[in-house]
N, C-alpha and C positions, 0 to 999 in steps of 0.2 A: 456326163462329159460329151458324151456323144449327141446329145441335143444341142449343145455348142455348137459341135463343130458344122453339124447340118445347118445351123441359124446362120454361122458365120458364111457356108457355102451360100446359099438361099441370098445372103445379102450381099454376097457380091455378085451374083447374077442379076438380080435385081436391079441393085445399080449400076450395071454395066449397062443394062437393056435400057435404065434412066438414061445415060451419057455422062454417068459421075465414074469417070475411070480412074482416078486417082484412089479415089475413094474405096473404087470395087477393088482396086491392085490392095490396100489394106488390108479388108476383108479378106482378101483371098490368102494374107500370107498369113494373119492372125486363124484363118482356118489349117495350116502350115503346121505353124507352130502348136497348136493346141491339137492336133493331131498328133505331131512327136510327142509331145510332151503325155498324152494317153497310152500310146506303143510305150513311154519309157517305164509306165506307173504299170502297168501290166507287166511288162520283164522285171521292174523290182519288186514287185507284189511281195510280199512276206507269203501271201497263202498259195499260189500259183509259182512262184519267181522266174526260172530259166527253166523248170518244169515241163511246163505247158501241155497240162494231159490229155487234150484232143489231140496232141498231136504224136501220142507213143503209138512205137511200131516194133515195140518188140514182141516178137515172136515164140509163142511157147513148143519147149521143144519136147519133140513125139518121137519116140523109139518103134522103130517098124522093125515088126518078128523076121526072122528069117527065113528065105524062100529054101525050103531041101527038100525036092523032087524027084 
């Protein structure tokens, strides 16, 4: 999916640098769209979902002895 989306970007650079801007405005939002539509396939993932394990930040918790001086 992600080679999509870089072909779709690549081609509407491309044809912008052509003078096909209508063309490249296409491309650009077809890169848009197949973008979200990767963000949504990842958030519903069945094996991943709202999960998302790179990104836990829970913290395990550590009991520190007491100081009696």
């Amino acid at each position: 999916m992600m080679a999509g989306i870089f072909a779709a970007l690549t081609a509407a650079f491309l044809l912008n640098v052509a003078g096909w801007g209508r063309l490249a405005v296409f491309c650009l939002l077809a890169c848009l769209a197949l973008s979200v539509g990767l963000f949504l396939w990842e958030i519903y993932s069945p094996e991943y979902g709202f999960r998302m394990p790179w990104l836990q930040v829970e913290r395990e918790r550590t009991v520190l002895p007491i100081w009696r001086g």
